[in-house]
C-alpha positions as CSV (number, residue, x, y, z in Angstrom):
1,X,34.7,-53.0,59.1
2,X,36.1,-49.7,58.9
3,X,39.5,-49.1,60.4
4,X,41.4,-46.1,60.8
5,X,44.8,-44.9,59.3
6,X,46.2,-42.3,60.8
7,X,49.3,-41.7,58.5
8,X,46.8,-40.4,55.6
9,X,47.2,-36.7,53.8
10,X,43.8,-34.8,54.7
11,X,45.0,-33.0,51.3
12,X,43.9,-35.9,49.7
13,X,40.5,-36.0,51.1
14,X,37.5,-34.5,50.8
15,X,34.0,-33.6,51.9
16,X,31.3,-33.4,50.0
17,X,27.9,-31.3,51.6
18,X,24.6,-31.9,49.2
19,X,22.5,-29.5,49.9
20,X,19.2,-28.5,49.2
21,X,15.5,-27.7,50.7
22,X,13.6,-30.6,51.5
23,X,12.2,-32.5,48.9
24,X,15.0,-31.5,46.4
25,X,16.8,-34.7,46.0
26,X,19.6,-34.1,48.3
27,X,19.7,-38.0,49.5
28,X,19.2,-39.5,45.6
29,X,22.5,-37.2,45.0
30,X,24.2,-38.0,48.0
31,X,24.0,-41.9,46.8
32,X,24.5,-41.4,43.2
33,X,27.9,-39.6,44.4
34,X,28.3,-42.4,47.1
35,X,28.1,-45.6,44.6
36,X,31.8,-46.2,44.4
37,X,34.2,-48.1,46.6
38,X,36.4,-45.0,48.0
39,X,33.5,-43.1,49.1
40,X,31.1,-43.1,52.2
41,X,27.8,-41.7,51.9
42,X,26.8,-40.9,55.2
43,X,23.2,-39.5,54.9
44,X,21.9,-36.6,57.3
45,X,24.2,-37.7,60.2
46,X,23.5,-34.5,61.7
47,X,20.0,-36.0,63.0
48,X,22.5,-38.9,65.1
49,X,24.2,-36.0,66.9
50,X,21.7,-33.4,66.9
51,X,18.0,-35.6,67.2
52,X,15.6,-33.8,67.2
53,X,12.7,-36.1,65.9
54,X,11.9,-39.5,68.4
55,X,12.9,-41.6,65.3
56,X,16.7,-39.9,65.6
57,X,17.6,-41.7,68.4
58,X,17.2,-45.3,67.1
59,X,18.8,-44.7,63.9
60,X,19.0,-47.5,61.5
61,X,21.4,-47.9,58.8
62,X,20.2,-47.9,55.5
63,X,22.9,-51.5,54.8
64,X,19.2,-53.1,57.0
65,X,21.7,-55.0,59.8
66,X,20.0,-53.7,63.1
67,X,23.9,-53.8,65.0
68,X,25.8,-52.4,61.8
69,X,29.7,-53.1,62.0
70,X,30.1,-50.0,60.4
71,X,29.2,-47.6,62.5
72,X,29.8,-49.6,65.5
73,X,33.2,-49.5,64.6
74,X,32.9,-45.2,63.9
75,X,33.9,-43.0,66.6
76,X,30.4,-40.7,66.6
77,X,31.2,-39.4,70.5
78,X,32.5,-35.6,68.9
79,X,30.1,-34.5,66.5
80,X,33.6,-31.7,65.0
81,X,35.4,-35.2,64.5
82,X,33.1,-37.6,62.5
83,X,34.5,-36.4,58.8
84,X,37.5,-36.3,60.0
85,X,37.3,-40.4,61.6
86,X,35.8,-41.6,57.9
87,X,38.4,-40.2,56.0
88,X,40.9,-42.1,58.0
89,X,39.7,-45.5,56.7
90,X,42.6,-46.4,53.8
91,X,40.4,-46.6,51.4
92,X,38.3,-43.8,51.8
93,X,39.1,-40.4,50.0
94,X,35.3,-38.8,50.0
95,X,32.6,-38.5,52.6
96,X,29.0,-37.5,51.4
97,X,27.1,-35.8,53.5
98,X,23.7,-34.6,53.3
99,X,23.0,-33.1,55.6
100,X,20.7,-30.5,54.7
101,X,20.9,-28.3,58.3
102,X,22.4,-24.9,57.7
103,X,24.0,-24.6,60.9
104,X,25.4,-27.8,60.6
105,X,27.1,-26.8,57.3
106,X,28.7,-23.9,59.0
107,X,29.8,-25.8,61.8
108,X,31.3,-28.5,59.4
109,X,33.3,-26.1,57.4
110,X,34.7,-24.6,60.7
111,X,35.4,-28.2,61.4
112,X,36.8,-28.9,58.1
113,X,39.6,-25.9,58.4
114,X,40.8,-27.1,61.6
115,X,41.6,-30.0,60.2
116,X,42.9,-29.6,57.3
117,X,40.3,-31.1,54.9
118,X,38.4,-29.8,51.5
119,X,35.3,-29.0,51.8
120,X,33.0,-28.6,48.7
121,X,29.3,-27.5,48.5
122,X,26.9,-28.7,45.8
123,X,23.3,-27.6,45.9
124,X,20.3,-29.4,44.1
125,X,17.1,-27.3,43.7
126,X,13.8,-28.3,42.1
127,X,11.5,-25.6,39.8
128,X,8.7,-24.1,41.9
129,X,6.1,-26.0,40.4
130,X,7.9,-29.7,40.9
131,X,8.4,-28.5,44.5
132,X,5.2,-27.5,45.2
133,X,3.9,-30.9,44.2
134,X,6.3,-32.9,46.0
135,X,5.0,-31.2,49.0
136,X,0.9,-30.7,48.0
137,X,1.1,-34.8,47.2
138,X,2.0,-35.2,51.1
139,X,-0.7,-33.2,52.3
140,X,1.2,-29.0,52.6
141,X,-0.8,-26.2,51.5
142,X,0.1,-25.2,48.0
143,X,2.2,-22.4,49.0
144,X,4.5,-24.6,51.6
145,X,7.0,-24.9,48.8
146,X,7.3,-21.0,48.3
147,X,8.6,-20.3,52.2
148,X,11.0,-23.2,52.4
149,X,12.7,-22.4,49.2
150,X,13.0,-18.7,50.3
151,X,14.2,-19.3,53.4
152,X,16.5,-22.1,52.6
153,X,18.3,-20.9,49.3
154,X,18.4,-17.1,50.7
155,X,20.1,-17.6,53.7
156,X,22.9,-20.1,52.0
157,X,23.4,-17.5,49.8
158,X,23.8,-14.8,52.1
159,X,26.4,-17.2,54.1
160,X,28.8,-16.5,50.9
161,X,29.7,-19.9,51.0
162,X,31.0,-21.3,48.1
163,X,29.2,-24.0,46.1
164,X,28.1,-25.1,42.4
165,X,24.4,-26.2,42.1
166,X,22.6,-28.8,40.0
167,X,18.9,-29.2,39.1
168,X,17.0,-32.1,40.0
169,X,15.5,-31.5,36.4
170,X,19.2,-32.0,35.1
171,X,20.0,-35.1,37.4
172,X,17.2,-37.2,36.2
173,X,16.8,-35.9,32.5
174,X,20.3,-37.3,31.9
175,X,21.8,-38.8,35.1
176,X,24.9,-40.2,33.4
177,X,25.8,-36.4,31.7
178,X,24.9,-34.6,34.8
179,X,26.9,-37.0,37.4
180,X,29.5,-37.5,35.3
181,X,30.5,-33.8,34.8
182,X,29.6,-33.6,38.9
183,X,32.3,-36.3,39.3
184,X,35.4,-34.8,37.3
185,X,34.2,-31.0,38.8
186,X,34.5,-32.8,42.5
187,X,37.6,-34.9,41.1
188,X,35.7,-38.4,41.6
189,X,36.5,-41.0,38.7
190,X,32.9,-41.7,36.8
191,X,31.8,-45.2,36.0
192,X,29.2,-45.9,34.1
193,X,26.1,-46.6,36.3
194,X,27.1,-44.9,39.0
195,X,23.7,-42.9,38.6
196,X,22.1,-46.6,40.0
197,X,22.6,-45.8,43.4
198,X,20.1,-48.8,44.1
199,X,22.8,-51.4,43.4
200,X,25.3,-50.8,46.5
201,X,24.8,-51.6,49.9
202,X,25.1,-47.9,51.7
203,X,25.7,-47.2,55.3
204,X,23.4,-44.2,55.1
205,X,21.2,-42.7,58.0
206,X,18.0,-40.6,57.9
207,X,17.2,-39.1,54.5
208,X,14.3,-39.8,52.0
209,X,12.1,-42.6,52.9
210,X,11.1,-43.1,49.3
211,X,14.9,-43.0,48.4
212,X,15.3,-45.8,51.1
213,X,13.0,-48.2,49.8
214,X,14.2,-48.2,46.6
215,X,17.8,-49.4,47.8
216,X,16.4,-51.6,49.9
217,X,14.4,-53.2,47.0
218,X,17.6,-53.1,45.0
219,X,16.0,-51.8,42.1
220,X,14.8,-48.4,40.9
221,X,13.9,-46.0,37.8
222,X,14.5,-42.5,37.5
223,X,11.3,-40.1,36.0
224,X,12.8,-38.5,33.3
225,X,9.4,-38.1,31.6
226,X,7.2,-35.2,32.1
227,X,4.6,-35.2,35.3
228,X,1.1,-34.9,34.5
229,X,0.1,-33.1,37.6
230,X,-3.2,-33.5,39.1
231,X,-5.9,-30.5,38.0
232,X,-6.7,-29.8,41.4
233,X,-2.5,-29.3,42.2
234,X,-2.9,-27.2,38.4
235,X,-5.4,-25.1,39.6
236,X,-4.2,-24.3,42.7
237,X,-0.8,-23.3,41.5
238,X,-1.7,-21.4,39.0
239,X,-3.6,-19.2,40.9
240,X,-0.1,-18.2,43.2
241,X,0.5,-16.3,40.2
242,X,4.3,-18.0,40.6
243,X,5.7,-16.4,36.6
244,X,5.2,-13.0,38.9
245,X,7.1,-14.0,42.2
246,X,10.3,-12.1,41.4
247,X,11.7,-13.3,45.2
248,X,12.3,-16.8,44.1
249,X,13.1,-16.2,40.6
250,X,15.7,-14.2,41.7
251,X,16.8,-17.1,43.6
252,X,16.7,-19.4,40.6
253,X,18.8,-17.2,38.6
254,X,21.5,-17.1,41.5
255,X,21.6,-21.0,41.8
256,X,21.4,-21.2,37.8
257,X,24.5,-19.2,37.7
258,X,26.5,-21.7,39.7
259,X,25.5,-24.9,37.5
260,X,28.8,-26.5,36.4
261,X,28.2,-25.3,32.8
262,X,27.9,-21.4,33.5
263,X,30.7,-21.4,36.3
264,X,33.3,-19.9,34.2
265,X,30.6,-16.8,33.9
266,X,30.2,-16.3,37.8
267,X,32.9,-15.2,40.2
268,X,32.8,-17.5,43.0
269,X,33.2,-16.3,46.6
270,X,36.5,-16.9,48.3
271,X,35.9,-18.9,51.8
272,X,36.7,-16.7,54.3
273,X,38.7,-18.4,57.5
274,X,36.0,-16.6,59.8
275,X,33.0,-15.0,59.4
276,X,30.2,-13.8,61.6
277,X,27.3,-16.3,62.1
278,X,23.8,-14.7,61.5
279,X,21.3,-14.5,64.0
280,X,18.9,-17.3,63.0
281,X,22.0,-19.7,63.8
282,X,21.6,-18.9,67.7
283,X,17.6,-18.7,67.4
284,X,17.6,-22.7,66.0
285,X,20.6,-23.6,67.9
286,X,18.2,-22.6,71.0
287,X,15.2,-24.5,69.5
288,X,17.4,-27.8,68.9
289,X,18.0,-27.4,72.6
290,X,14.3,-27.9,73.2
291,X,13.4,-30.3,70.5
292,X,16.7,-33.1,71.6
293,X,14.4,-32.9,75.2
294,X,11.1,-32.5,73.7
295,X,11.5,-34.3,69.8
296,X,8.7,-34.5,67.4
297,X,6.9,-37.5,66.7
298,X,6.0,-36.6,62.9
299,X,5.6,-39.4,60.6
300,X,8.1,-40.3,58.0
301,X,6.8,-39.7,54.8
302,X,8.0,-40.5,51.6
């Protein structure tokens, strides 16, 4: 059971957002990061406080006990306070969250300043053709992949947030490499096998299905070898003429330049205490509005 200490140094704490478009192996990375005793991976907890789909509001940890001690003994009332109530726990210095929800990043990070705690943003992205598939397999048009990654990496760069970024290629071509220079960037200590996010028991909400099953199974294997895609998928994609689509190549190259190893190359942007929120941040906070009334009963897929 977790139980809070309130004589600890925020200074000493720290969030950690993993972000991404969907299908990018935001929640894989959030429990890589979360397989060690001083750190809490918490999943997409923005679904507990902002539901929006009818599964959201019987949430079930990912630990499988239907009453978890855990987060019965959270304080989840104030959605500005839940990083700040985990990192109270003595023996917690990071919190994982991945919640993938733009405005909720700049909410937490608003949060985060009022309270004194490090914030740090790291960003997973997939090529265009391993995204498209991801999404073609579970039934999206072959071009589904091209407006979510547009959308989604465009407007986080034009927040001017801060981050460093990591490609799903890297994470499971060589998950030891890529988490372990992750870790010392974030200033986590790196154990071998930390990549085997399978073996822990997590207190993790929402997220990847297909992730979920595999800790629940308690066993796993990451696909470092090369996809033989589907010729249908081949066709299809080839004829989006993609090498040509300067838009999210563009993108690519921004998010490339913020991978651990080309950092000392790129001039990150300095957090600003306050900055204007764009337009789109009212537009879905008006649509959450409906949808926590009115939530979708779409399937979870995995």
């Amino acid at each position: 059971m977790l139980i809070p200490n309130e004589s600890q140094d925020n200074n000493l704490k720290s969030i950690i957002m993993v972000l991404g478009a969907a299908r990018s192996g935001t929640t894989m990375l959030d429990l890589m990061l979360g397989n060690a005793t001083d750190v809490f991976s918490c999943g997409e907890v923005w679904c507990l406080f902002r539901p929006h789909r009818k599964h959201h509001f019987e949430p079930k940890c990912l630990c499988g006990n239907s009453r978890c001690n855990v987060w019965d003994s959270l304080s989840v009332g104030d959605e500005s306070k839940f990083h700040a109530e985990v990192l109270k726990q003595p023996d917690t210095n990071f919190v994982v969250d991945s919640s993938k929800d733009l405005r909720w990043l700049i909410d937490s990070h608003e949060w985060s300043r009022s309270s004194g705690i490090n914030v740090t943003n790291v960003v997973t992205w997939k090529d265009p053709k391993s995204l498209a598939y991801s999404h073609w397999k579970r039934g999206r048009p072959i071009d589904y992949y091209r407006l979510s990654f547009i959308r989604y990496y465009g407007r986080l760069l034009d927040l001017g947030l801060p981050f460093i970024s990591l490609s799903y290629n890297k994470i499971i071509s060589d998950p030891s490499n890529a988490l372990s220079n992750l870790c010392q960037h974030l200033g986590m200590q790196y154990q071998p096998g930390r990549e085997e996010f399978w073996k822990k028991t997590h207190h993790h909400l929402f997220g990847s299905a297909g992730t979920a099953k595999q800790v629940a199974r308690g066993d796993s294997k990451l696909h470092s070898e090369s996809i033989e895609y589907p010729e249908e998928f081949n066709r299809s994609f080839e004829k989006l003429n993609h090498r040509k689509d300067n838009e999210v190549n563009e993108l690519i190259g921004e998010l490339a330049k913020r991978e651990i190893g080309n950092l000392n190359s790129t001039k990150e942007p300095i957090e600003k205490n306050h900055f204007i929120k764009p337009l789109w941040y009212y537009y879905h906070s008006l649509k959450a509005l409906y949808r926590k009334n009115f939530p979708s009963d779409l399937p979870i897929v995995d």
